[in-house]
N, CA and C atoms as an extended XYZ file, in Angstrom:
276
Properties=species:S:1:pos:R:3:atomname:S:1:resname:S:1:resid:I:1 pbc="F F F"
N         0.830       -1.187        0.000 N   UNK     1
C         0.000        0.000        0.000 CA  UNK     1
C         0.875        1.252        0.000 C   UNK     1
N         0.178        2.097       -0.404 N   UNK     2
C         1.055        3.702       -0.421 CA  UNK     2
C         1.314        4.144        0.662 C   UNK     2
N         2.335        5.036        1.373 N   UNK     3
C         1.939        5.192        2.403 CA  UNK     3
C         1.022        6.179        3.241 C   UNK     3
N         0.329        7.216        2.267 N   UNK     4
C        -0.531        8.087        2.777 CA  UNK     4
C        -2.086        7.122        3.495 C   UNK     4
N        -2.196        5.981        2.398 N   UNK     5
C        -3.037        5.245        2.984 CA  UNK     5
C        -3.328        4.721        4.302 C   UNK     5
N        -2.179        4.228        4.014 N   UNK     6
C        -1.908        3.354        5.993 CA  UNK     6
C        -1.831        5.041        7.024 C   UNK     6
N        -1.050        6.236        6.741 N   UNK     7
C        -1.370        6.655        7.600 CA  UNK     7
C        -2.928        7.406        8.056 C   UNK     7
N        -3.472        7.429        6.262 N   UNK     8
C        -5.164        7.878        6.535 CA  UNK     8
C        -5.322        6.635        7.378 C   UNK     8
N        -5.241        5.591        7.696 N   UNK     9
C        -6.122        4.510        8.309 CA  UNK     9
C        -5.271        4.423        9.922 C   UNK     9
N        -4.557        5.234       10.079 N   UNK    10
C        -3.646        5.150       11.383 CA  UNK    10
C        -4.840        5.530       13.098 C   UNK    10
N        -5.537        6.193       12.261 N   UNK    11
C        -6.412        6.810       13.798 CA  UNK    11
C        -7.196        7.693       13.095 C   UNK    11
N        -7.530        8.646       14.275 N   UNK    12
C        -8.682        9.846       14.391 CA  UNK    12
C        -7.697       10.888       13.619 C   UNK    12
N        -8.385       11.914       13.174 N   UNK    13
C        -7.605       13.114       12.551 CA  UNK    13
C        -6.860       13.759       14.112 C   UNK    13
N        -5.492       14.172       14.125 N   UNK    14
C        -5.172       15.328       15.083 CA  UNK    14
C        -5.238       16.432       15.141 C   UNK    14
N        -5.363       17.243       13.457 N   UNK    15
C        -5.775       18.363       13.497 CA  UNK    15
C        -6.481       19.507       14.217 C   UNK    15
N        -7.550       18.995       14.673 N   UNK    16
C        -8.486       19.705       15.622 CA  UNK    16
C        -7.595       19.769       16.871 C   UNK    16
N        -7.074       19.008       17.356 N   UNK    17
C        -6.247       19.423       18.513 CA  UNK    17
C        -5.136       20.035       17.926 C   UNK    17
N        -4.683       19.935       17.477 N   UNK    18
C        -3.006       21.290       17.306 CA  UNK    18
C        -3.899       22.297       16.886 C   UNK    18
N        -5.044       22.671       16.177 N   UNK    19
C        -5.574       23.816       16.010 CA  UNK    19
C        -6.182       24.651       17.297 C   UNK    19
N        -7.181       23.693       18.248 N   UNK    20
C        -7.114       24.130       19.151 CA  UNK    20
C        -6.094       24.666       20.205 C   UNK    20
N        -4.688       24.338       19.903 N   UNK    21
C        -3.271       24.465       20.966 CA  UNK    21
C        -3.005       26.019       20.410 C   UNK    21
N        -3.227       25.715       18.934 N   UNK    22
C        -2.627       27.155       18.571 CA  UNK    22
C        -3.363       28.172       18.306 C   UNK    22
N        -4.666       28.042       18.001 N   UNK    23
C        -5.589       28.938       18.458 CA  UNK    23
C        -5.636       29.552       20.060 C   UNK    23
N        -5.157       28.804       20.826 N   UNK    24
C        -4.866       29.548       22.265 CA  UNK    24
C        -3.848       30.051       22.334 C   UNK    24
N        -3.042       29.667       21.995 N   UNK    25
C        -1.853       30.333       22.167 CA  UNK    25
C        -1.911       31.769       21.150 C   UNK    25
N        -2.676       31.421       19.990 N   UNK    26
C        -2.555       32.741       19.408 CA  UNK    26
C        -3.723       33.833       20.348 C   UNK    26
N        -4.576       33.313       20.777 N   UNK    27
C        -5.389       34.516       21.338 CA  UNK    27
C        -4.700       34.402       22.747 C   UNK    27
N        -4.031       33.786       23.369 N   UNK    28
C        -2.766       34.104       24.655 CA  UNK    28
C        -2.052       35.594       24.562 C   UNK    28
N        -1.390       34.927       23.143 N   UNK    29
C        -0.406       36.119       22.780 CA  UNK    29
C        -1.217       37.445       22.122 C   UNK    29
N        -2.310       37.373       21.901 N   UNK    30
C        -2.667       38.552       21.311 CA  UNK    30
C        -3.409       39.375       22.827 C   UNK    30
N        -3.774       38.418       23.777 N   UNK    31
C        -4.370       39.116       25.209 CA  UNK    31
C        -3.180       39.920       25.676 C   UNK    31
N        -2.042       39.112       25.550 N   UNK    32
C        -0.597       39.274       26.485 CA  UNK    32
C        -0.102       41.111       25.626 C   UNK    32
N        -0.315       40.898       24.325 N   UNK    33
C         0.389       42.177       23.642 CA  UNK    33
C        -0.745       43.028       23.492 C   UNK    33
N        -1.502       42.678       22.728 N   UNK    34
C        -2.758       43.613       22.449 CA  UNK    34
C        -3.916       43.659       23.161 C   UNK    34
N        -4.421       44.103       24.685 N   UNK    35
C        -5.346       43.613       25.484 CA  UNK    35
C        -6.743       43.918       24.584 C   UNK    35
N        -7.161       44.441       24.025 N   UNK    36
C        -8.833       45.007       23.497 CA  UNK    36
C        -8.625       43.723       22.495 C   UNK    36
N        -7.927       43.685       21.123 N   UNK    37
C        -7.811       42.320       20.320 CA  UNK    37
C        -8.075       41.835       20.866 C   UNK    37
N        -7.372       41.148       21.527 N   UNK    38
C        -7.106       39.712       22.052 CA  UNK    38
C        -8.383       39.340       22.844 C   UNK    38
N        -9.116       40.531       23.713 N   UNK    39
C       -10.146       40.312       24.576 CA  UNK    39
C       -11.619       39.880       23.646 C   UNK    39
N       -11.424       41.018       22.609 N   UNK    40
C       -12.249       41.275       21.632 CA  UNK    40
C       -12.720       39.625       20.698 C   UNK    40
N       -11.643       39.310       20.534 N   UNK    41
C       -11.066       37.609       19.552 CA  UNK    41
C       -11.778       36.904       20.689 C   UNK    41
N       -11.500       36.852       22.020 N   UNK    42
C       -11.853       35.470       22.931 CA  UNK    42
C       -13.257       35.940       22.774 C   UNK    42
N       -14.270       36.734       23.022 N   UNK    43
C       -15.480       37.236       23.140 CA  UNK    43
C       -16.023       36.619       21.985 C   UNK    43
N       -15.714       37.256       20.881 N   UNK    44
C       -16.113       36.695       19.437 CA  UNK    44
C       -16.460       35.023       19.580 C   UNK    44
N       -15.582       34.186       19.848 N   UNK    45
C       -15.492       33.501       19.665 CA  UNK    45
C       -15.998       32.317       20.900 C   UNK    45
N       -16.117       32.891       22.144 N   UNK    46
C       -16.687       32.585       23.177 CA  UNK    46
C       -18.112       32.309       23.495 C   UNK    46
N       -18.742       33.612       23.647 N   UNK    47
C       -20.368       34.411       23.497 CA  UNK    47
C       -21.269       33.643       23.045 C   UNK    47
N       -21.146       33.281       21.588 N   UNK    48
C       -21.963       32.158       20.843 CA  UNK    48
C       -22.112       30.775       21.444 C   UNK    48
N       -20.907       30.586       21.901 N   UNK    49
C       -20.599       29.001       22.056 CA  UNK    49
C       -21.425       28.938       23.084 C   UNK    49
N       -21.423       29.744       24.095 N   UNK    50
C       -21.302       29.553       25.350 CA  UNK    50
C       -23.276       30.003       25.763 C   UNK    50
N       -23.501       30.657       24.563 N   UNK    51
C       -24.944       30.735       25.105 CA  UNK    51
C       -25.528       29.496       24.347 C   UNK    51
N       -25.161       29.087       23.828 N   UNK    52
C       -25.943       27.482       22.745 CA  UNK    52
C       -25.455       26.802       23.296 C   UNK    52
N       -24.679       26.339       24.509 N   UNK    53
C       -24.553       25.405       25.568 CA  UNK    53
C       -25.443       25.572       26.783 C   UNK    53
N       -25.934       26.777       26.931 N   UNK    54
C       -26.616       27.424       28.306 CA  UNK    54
C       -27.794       26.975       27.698 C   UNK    54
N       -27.876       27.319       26.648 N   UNK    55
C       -29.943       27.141       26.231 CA  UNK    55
C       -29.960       26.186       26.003 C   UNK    55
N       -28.817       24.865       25.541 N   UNK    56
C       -29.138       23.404       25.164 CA  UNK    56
C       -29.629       23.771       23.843 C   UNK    56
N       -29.812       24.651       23.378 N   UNK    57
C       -30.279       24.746       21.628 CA  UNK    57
C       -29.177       25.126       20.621 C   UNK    57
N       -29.079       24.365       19.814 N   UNK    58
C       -28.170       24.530       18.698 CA  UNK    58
C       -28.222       25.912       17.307 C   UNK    58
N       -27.786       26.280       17.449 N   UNK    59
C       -28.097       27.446       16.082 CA  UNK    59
C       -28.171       27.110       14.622 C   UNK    59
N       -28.817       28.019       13.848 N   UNK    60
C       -28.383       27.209       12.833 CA  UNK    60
C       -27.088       27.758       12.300 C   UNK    60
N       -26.613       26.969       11.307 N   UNK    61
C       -25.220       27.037       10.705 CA  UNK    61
C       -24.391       28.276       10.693 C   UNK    61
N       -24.762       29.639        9.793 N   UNK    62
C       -24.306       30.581       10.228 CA  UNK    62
C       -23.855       31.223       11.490 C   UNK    62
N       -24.692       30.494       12.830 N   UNK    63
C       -23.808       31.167       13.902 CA  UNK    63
C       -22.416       30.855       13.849 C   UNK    63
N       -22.613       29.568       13.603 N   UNK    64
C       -20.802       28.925       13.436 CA  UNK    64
C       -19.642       29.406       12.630 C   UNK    64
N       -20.557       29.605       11.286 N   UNK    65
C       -19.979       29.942       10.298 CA  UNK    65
C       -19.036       31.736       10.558 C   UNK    65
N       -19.674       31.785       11.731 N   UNK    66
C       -19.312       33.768       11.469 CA  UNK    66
C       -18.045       33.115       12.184 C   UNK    66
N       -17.595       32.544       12.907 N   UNK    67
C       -16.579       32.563       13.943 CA  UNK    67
C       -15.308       31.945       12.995 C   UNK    67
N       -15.382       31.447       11.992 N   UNK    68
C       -14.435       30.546       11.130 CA  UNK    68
C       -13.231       32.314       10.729 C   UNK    68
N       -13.687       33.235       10.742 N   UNK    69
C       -12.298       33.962       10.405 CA  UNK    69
C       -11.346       34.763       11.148 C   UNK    69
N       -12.140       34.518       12.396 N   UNK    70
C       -11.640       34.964       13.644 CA  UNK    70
C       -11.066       33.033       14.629 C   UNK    70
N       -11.082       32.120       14.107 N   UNK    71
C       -10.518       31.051       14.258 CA  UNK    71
C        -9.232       31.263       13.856 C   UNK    71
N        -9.363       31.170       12.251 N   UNK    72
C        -8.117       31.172       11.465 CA  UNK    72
C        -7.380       32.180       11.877 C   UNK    72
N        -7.321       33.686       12.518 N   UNK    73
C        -6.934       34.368       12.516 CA  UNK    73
C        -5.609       34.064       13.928 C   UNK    73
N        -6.765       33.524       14.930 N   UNK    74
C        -5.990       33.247       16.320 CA  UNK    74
C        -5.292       31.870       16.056 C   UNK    74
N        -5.607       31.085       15.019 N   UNK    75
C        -4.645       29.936       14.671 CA  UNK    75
C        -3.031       30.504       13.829 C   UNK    75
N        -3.128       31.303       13.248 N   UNK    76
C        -2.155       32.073       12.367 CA  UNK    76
C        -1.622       32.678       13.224 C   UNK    76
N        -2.220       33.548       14.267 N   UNK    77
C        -1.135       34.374       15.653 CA  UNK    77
C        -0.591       33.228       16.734 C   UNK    77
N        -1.370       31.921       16.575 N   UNK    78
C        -0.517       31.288       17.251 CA  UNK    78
C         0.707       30.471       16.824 C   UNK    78
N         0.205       30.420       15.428 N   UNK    79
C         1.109       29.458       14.370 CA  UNK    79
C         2.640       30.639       14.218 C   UNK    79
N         3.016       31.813       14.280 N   UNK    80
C         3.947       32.870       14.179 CA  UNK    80
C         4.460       33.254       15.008 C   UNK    80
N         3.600       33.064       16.834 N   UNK    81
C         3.875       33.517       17.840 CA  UNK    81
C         4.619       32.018       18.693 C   UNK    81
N         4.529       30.895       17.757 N   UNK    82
C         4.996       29.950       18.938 CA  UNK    82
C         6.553       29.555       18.700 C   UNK    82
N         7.220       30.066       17.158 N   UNK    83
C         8.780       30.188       16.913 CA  UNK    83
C         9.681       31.360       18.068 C   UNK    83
N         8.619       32.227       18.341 N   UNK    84
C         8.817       33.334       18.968 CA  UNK    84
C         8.938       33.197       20.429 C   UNK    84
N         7.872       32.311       20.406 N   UNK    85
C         8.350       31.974       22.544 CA  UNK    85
C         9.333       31.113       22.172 C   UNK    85
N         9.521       30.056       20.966 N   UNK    86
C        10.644       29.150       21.184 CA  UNK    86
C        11.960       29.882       21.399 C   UNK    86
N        12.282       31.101       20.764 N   UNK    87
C        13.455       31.536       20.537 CA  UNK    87
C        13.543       32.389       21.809 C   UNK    87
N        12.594       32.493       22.538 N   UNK    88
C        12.874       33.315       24.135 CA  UNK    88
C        12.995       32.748       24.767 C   UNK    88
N        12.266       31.328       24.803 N   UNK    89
C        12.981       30.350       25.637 CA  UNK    89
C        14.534       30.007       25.829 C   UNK    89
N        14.702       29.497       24.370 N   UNK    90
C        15.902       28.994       24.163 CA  UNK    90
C        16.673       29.857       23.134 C   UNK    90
N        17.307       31.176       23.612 N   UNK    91
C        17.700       31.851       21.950 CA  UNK    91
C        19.397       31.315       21.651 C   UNK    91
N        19.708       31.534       20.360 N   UNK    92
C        20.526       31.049       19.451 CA  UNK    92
C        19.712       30.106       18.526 C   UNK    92
């Protein structure tokens, strides 16, 4: 077999978790530098979730849909910002 196959058949996708790691970390780092962003990004993206868990009622699609560019956005500040703690950690 090829090997993309065997690893499509290896497990569950991981994606969703490293997106979720770096989506925090990007809205971390955007709280840590930019407080209104960063507050602004967790709200966005919070608010919705969090009242369609309280009411037990699901929205339809578009609620979800609005939050997808403010996702990508805190996935991209975390995806740029995590070379950046690496190199403060450990620089050279």
């Amino acid at each position: 077999m090829f090997g993309w196959v065997c690893l499509a058949q290896s497990g569950p996708s991981r994606w969703p978790l490293v997106s979720l790691a770096l989506g925090l970390v990007g809205v971390g780092t955007l709280i840590s530098e930019r407080k209104r962003a960063g507050v602004l990004v967790l709200l966005v993206m919070t608010v919705p979730f969090a009242l369609n868990l309280l009411m037990g009622l699901a929205g339809p699609s578009r609620v979800y849909a609005f939050a997808t560019p403010f996702l990508v956005l805190s996935v991209a500040r975390g995806v740029t910002a995590v070379p950046q703690l690496v190199r403060r950690i450990k620089p050279g």
